[in-house]
N, C-alpha and C positions, 0 to 999 in steps of 0.2 A: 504494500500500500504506500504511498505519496504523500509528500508532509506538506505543508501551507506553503511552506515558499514555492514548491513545484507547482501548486495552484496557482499564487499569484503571478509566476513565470507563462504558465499557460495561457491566462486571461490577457496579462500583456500581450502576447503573439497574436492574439485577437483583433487587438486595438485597430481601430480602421475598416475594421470589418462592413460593407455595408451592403444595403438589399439594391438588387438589379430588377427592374426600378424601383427607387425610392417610393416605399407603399406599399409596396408588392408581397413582403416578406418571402424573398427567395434570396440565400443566398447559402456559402456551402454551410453554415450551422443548421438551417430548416432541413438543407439536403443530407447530409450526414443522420439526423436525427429521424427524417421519413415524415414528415408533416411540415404541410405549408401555412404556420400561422404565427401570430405574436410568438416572439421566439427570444425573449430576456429568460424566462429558465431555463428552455434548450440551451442559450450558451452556458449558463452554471455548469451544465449536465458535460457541453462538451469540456470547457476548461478541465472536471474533475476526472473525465475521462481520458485527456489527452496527457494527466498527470498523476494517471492510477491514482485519484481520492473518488472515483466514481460513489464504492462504497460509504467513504468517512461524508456525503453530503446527504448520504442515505437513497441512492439510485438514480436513474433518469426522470425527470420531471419537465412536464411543460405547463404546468396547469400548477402555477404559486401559492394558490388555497390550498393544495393537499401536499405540497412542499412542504410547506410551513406547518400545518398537522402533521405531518412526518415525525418532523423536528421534534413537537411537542409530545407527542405519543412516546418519543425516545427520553425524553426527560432531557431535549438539549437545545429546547428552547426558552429566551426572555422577552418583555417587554419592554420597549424603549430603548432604549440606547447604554443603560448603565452598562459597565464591565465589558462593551464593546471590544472589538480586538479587530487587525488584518486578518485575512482569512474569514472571517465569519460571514455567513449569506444572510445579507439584510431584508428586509420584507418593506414595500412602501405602499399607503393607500391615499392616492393626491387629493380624496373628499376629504379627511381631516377625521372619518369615524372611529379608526385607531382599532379596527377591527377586522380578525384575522379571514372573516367569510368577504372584508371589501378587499384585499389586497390585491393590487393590479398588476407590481411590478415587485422587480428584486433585482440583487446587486451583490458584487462580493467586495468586501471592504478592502479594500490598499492603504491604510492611515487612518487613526484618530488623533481628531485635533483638539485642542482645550477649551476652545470655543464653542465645545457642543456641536462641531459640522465631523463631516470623515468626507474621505475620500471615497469613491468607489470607483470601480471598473463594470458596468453595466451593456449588454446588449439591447437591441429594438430600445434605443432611445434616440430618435431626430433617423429613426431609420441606420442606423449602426451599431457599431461596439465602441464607446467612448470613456473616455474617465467624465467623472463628473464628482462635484461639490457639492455634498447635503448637508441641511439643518433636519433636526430632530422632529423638527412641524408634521413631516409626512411618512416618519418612520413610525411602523407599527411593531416591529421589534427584530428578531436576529435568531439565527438557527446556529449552533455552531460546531463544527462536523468533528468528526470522532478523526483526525490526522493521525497518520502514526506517529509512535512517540510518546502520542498524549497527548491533546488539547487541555489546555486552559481551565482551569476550572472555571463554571458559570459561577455567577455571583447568588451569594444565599438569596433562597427565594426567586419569584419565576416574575418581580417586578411591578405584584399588586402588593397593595396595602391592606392587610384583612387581621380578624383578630389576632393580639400575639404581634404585630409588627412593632418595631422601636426606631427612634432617630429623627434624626432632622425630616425629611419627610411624614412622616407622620405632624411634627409640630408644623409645617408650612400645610398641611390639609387641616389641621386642628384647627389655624388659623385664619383661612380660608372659610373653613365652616361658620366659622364667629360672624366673616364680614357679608357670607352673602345670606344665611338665615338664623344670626343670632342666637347659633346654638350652645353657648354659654360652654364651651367645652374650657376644660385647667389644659393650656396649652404645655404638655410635660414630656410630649413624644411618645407616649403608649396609647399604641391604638388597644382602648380596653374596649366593656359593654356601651360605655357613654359616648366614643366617640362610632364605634357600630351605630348607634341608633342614629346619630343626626347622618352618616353616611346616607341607612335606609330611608332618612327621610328627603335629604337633597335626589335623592334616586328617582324616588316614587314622585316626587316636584318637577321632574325635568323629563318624564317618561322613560326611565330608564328600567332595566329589570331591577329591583329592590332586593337585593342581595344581600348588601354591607360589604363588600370588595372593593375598592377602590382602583378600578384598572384603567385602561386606556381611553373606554370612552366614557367614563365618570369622569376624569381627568380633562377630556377632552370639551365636556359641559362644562366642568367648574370655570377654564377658563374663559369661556363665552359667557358664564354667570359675571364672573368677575367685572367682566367689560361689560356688562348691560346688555347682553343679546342671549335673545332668547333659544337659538338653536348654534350648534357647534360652527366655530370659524373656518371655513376651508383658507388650508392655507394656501399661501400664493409662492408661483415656481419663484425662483430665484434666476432671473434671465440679464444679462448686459443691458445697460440703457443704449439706446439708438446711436448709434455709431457708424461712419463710414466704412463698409463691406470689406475684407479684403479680399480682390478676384481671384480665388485660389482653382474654383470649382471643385467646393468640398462644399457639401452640402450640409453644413452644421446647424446646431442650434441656433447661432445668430441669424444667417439667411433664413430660416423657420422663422424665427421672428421678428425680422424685417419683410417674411412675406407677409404673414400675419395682420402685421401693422397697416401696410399696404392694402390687404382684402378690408380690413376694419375701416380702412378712411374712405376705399373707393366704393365696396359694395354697402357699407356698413354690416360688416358679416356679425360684428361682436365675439368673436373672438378671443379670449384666453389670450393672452400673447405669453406663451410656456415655452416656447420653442421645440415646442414636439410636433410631427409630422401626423399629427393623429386622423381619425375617418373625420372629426368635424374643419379640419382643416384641409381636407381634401377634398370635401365634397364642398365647401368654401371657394376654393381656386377651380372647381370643377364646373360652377354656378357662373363664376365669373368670365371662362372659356368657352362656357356655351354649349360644355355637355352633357353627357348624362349622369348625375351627380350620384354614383354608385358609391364612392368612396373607398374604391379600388384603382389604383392606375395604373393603367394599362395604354396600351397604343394608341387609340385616342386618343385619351388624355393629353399624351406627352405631345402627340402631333401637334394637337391643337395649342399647348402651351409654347411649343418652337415657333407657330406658325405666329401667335402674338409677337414673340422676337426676335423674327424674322432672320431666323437659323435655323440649316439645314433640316426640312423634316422627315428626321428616320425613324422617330416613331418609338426610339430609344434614348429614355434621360441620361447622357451622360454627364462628361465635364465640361464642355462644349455649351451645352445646354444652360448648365449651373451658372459658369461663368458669365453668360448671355443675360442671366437672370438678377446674377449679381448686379452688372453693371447697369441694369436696368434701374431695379430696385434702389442704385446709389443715385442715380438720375432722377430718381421720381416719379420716372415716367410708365413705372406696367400699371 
């Protein structure tokens, strides 16, 4: 079996990776794995395979929900971020519900920062294999693979707060309880019966299952309590501000979001500006070409978008095409 660095080595050699065409999810990790679809597990699945951990991430996976059960069924899953490590497969859910039935995407960590963000190496993001930079907002927690060797110990407890918990957390929810329903708790750091009950009551207040756990999306309510709103904050991507392009013909995050911008001002699409290449932003740019807004792109598609800018139409995105778009897009003018 493969130890974490072999991981992290395998995932690097990904880097770059991207789908033919942009949208499409075809490229060799779809092909390799045998299914043509969202394909951020498939690569976990392939990095661990290309660096014998197939077994330490607990199999092949393309479907992140039962990943991430995997994980937890094995007793080698937490929530949120604490105890985070490299190597570890992070689980994300961009609504902000902190909940392992919404998770959409995953990622394997390259670095944690003391900032509360990490690194990751992630697939099917902007339609490739990229590093990228997260905050904790849309992390719903971390799987962490049995490496030879020996992994890590996880951190006591799986990252809720239920009876029996101690520590500064505990006194930051005591205190929390205080300010949003005056529940008169002795702010002391033990979650006893007293501070269980005003749990169960903020729970049963905010439509939650009333448990007395304190987990991801009770957390994720208290902070939308805090700030005066009544349902959970989705968080917002973390994208560059508007910037001049540079014509590389790589079709990154930032062109995603300088097309983005572009559909939002000319068609008024509304729009996310995330920089992800997703079906509402395809069917977005698919509205504005004048075709049939499947949300797939295909030959079509791409024709009709070269034919906008007035480059060659093969009916194939490539780099040609990007940089056509880029230049566009820096002009003002798609």
């Amino acid at each position: 079996m493969g130890n974490v660095q072999g991981m992290l080595a395998a995932a690097r050699k990904l880097l770059g990776t991207t789908e033919h065409p942009p949208g499409s999810n075809r490229n060799l990790i779809t092909k390799w794995y045998g299914f043509t679809g969202p394909w951020c597990d498939m690569a976990v699945s392939y990095a661990a395979a290309h660096s014998d951990n197939l077994q330490a991430v607990g199999g092949k996976f393309a479907l992140t929900t039962a990943h991430a059960r995997a994980f937890q069924k094995k007793g080698r899953w937490h929530y949120g971020i604490g105890g985070i490590r490299p190597g570890d497969i992070v689980f994300f859910d961009w609504s902000g519900s902190r909940s392992i039935g919404a998770i959409d995407h995953v990622g394997i960590v390259e670095a944690v920062h003391s900032n509360r963000t990490i690194t990751t190496l992630e697939g099917n993001t902007s339609n490739a294999f990229r590093r990228r930079r997260r905050s904790s907002a849309c992390i719903v927690g971390y799987g962490r693979p049995a490496y030879k060797g020996g992994s890590a110990p996880l951190p006591s407890g799986d990252g809720i707060l239920r009876l029996g918990s101690k520590g500064q957390a505990v006194k930051t929810l005591q205190k929390n309880l205080n300010t949003v329903q005056k529940a008169g708790l002795t702010v002391d750091g033990q979650f006893g019966p007293a501070t269980q009950k005003a749990v169960k009551t903020f729970q049963a207040n905010h439509r939650l299952k009333p448990d007395g756990e304190y987990g991801p999306q009770s957390a994720a309510m208290m902070k939308a309590a805090l700030a005066g709103k009544k349902a959970p904050i989705r968080p917002k991507a973390l994208v560059a501000a508007p910037a001049v392009l540079e014509v590389d013909g790589i079709f990154g995050p930032a062109t995603c979001a300088a097309l983005q911008r572009a559909l939002n001002s000319r068609d008024k699409a509304g729009l996310e500006v995330d920089g992800a290449f997703g079906p509402l932003t395809v069917t977005a740019l698919q509205r504005c070409l004048k075709v049939t807004a499947d949300g797939i792109v295909g030959p079509k598609t791409v024709t009709a978008l070269q034919n906008r800018l007035a480059t060659p139409a093969t009916g194939e995105w490539d780099a040609a095409t990007t940089r056509a778009l880029q230049k566009a897009l820096n002009a003002g003018s798609f």
